[in-house]
LUMVO-799167 format. One line per field, with one value per residue (C-alpha): residue number from 0; x, y, z. Coordinates in steps of 0.5 Angstrom, whole numbers, plus 2048, in hexadecimal, padded with zeros to 3 digits. Each point is the difference from the previous one (the first is absolute). Example, Ala and Ser with C-alpha at 12.3 -4.5 7.8 and 13.67 -1.06 7.14 Angstrom:
REM residues 2
num <- [0 | 1]
u <- [819 | 802]
v <- [7F7 | 807]
w <- [810 | 7FE]
REM end
This chain:
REM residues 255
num <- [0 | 1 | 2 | 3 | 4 | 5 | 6 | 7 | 8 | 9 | 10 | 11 | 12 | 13 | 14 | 15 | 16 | 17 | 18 | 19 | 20 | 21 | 22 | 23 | 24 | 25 | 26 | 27 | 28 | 29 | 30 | 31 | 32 | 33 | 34 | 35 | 36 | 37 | 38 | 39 | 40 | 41 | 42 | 43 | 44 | 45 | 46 | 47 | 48 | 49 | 50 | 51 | 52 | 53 | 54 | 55 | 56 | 57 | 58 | 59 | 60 | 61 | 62 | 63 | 64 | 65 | 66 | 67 | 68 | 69 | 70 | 71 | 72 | 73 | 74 | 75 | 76 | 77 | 78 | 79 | 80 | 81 | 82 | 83 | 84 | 85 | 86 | 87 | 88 | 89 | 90 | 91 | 92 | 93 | 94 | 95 | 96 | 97 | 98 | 99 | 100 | 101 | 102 | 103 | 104 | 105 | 106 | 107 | 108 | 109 | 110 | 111 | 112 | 113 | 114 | 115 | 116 | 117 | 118 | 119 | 120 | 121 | 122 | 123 | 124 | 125 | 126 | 127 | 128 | 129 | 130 | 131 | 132 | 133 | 134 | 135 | 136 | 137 | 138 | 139 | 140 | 141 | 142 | 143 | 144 | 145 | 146 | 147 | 148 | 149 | 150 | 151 | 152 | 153 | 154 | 155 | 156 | 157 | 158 | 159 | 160 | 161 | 162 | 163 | 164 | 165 | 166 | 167 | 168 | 169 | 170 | 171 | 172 | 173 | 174 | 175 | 176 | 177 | 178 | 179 | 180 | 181 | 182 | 183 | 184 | 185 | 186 | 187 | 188 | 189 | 190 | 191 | 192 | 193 | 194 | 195 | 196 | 197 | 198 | 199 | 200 | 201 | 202 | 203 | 204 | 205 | 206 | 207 | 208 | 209 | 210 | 211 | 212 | 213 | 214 | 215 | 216 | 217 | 218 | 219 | 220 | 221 | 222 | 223 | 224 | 225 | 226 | 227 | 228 | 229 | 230 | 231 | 232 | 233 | 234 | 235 | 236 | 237 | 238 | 239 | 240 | 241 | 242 | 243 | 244 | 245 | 246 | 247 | 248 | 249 | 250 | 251 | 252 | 253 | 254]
u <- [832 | 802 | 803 | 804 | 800 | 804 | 806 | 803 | 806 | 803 | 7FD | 800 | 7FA | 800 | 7FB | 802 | 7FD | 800 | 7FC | 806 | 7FB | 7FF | 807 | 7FC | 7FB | 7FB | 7FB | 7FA | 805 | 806 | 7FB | 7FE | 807 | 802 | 7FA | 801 | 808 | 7FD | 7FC | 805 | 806 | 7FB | 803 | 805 | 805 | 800 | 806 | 800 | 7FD | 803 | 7FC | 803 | 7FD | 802 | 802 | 804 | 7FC | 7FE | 7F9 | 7FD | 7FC | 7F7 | 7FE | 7FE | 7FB | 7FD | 801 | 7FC | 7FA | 800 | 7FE | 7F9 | 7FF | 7FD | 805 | 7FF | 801 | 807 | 801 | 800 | 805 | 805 | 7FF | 800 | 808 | 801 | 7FE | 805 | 805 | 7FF | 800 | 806 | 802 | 7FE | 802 | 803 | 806 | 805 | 7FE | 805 | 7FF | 804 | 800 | 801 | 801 | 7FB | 7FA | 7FC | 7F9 | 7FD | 805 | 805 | 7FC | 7FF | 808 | 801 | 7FA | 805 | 806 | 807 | 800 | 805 | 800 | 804 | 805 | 7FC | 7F9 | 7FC | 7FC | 7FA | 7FA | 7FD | 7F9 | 801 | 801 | 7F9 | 7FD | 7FE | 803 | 805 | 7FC | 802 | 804 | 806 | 800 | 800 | 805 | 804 | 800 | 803 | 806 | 801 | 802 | 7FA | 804 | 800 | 7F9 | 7FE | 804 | 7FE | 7F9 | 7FF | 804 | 7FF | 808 | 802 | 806 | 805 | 801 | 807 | 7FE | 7FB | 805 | 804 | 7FA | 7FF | 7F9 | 803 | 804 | 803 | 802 | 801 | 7FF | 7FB | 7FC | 7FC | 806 | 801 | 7FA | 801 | 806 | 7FD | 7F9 | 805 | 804 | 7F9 | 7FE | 805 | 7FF | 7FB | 7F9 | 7FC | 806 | 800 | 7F9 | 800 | 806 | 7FD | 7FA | 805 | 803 | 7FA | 7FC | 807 | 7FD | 7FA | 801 | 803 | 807 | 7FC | 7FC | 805 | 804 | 7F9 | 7FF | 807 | 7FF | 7FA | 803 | 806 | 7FE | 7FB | 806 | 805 | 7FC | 7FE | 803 | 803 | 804 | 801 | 804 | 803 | 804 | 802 | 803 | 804 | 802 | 803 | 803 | 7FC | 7FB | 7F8 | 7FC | 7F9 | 7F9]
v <- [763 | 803 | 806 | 800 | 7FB | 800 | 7FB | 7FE | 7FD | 7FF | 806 | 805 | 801 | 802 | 806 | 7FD | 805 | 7FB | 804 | 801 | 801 | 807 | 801 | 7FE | 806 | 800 | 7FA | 7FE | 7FA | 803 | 804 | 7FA | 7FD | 806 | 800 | 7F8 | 802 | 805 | 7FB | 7FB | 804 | 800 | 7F9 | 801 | 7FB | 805 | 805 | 803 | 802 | 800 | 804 | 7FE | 7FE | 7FC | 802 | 805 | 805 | 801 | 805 | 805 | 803 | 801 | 7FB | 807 | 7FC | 7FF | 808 | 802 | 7FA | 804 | 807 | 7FD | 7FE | 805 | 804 | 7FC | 7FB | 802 | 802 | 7F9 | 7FD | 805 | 7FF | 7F9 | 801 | 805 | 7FA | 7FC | 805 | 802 | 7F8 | 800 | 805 | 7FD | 7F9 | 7FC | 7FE | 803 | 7FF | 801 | 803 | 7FB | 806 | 7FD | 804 | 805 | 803 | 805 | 804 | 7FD | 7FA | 805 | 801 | 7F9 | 800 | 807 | 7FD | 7F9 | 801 | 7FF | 800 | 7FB | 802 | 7FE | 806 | 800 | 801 | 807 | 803 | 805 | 803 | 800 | 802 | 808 | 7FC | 7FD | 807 | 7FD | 802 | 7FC | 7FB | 7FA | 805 | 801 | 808 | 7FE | 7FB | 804 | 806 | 7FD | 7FE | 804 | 808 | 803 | 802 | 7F8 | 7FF | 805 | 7FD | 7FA | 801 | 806 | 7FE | 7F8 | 800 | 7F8 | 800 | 7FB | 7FA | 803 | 808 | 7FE | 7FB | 806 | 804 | 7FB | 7FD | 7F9 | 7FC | 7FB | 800 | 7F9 | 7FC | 7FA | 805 | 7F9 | 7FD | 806 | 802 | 7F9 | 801 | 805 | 7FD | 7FA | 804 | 804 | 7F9 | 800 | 806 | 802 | 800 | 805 | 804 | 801 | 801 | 805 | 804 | 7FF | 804 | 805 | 802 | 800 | 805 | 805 | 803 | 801 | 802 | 806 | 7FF | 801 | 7FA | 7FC | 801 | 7FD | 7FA | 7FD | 801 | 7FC | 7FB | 800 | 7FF | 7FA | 7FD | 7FF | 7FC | 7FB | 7F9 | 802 | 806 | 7FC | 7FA | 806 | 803 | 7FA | 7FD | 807 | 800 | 7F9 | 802 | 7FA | 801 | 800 | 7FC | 802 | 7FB]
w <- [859 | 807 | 7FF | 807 | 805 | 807 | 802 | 807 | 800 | 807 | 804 | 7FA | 7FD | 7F7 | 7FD | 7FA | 7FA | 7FA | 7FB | 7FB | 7F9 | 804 | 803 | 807 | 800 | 805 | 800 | 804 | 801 | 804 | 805 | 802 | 801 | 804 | 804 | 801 | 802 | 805 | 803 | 800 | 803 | 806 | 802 | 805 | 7FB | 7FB | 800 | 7FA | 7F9 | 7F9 | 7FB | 7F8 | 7FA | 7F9 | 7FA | 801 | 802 | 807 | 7FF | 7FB | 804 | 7FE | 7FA | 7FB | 7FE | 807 | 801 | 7F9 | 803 | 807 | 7FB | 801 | 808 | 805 | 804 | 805 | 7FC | 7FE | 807 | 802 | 7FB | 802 | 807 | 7FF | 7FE | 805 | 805 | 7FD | 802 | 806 | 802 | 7FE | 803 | 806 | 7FF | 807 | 7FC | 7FB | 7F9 | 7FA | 7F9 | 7FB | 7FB | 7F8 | 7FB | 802 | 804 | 7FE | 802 | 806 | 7FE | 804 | 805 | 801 | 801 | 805 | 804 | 801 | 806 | 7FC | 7F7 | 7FD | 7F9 | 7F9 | 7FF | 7F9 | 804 | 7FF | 804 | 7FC | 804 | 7FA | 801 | 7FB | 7FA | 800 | 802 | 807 | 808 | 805 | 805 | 805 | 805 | 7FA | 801 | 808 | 7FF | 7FB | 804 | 806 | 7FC | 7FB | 7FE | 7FF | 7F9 | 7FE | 802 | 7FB | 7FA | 802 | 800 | 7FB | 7FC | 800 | 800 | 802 | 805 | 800 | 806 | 800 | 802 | 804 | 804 | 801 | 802 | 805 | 7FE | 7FC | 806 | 7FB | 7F8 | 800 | 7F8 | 804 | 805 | 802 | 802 | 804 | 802 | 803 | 804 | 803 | 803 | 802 | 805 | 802 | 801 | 806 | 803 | 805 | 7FC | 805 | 801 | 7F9 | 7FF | 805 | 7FD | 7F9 | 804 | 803 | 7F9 | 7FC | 806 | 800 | 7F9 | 803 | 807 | 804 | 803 | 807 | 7FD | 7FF | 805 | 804 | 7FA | 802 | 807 | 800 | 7FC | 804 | 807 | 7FC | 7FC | 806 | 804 | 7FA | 800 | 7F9 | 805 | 805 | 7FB | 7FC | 806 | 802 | 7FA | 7FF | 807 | 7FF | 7FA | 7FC | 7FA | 803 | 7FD | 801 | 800]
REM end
């Protein structure tokens, strides 16, 4: 039985997390697709990427059962599985396409941080997102006090990862982090790959690059990074369909 699997529909590519016995804990199965969806968005006919799950839930997080095994490795051993999920992360991040989190129910653990690591969260108002690491006795990996940092009060983060305390959908909504309440985020999550679908691929990817980059660089950095990309982009084909089409009030359709 295979516990993930990638779908396409039209120019969408599906990290589908169909592991619902475990509430879409992390599995061999779904490394594998979001290593294969990675690959995949390399084609310039993918535009975006949709990370979802079946049976309500959209991911626990670690498998203990898998932890309590890993007790036994060497450190180097143990460094390399965690560096593995880490690598997932990262290539998430830097993905050349928008991808969107359709959050069910909830996302827990290295589950959230799968979820912060997408570009935009749709999520059920019912949703609860819990760094749940404390309660296991274990710490926070896969970037989730990076990414949490960036976005929250540190007071927040504290609660959240001291305390294994959830925080529902709505909260974080208000707070930014969720971009959507919606009752199917697939549908919506949909909706919003079919309007990247009409955009600009490489302007959009080169922007998702630009956005992640903020966090890390300093603002003469940045300033330096969107200068680079801008003198680049203005001469691109893409530019040069944009302007026009804005320029003669019409809707640019883009290759």
């Amino acid at each position: 039985m295979t516990l993930a699997r990638v779908d396409q529909q039209g120019s969408t590519l599906t990290i589908m997390n169909a592991n619902p016995a475990r509430r879409g804990a992390l599995s061999p199965d779904l490394y594998a697709a979001i290593r294969e969806a990675l690959e995949r968005a390399q084609d310039p006919k993918v535009r975006a990427i949709i990370f979802a799950s079946e049976g309500g839930f959209f991911c626990s997080g670690g498998d203990l059962n898998t932890l309590k095994e890993r007790a036994g490795l060497s450190l180097e051993q143990r460094r390399a599985k965690v560096q593995e999920l880490h690598d997932l992360v990262a290539g998430l991040r830097a993905a050349p396409v928008p991808i969107i989190a359709a959050v069910e129910g909830g996302a827990a653990g290295a589950g959230l941080s799968l979820a912060l690591a997408c570009d935009m969260i749709v999520a059920t108002q019912g949703a609860k997102f819990t760094a749940s690491y404390v309660k296991a006795g274990v710490v926070p990996d896969a970037g989730l006090t990076s990414a949490l940092s960036r976005m929250l009060p540190r007071q927040l983060v504290s609660e959240m990862c001291l305390l294994a305390r959830s925080v529902a959908a709505g909260r974080l909504a208000d707070l930014g982090v969720v971009n959507l309440i919606a009752e199917d985020p697939l549908a919506e999550a949909q909706a919003l790959a079919d309007t990247f679908a009409k955009g600009p691929r490489k302007a959009q990817g080169i922007i998702k690059g630009l956005v992640s980059s903020a966090y890390e660089l300093s603002e003469t950095e940045q300033l330096v990074a969107e200068r680079e990309a801008m003198i680049r982009a203005v001469v691109d084909t893409e530019a040069q369909i944009g302007i026009t089409a804005f320029l003669g009030k019409q809707t640019p359709e883009y290759p």
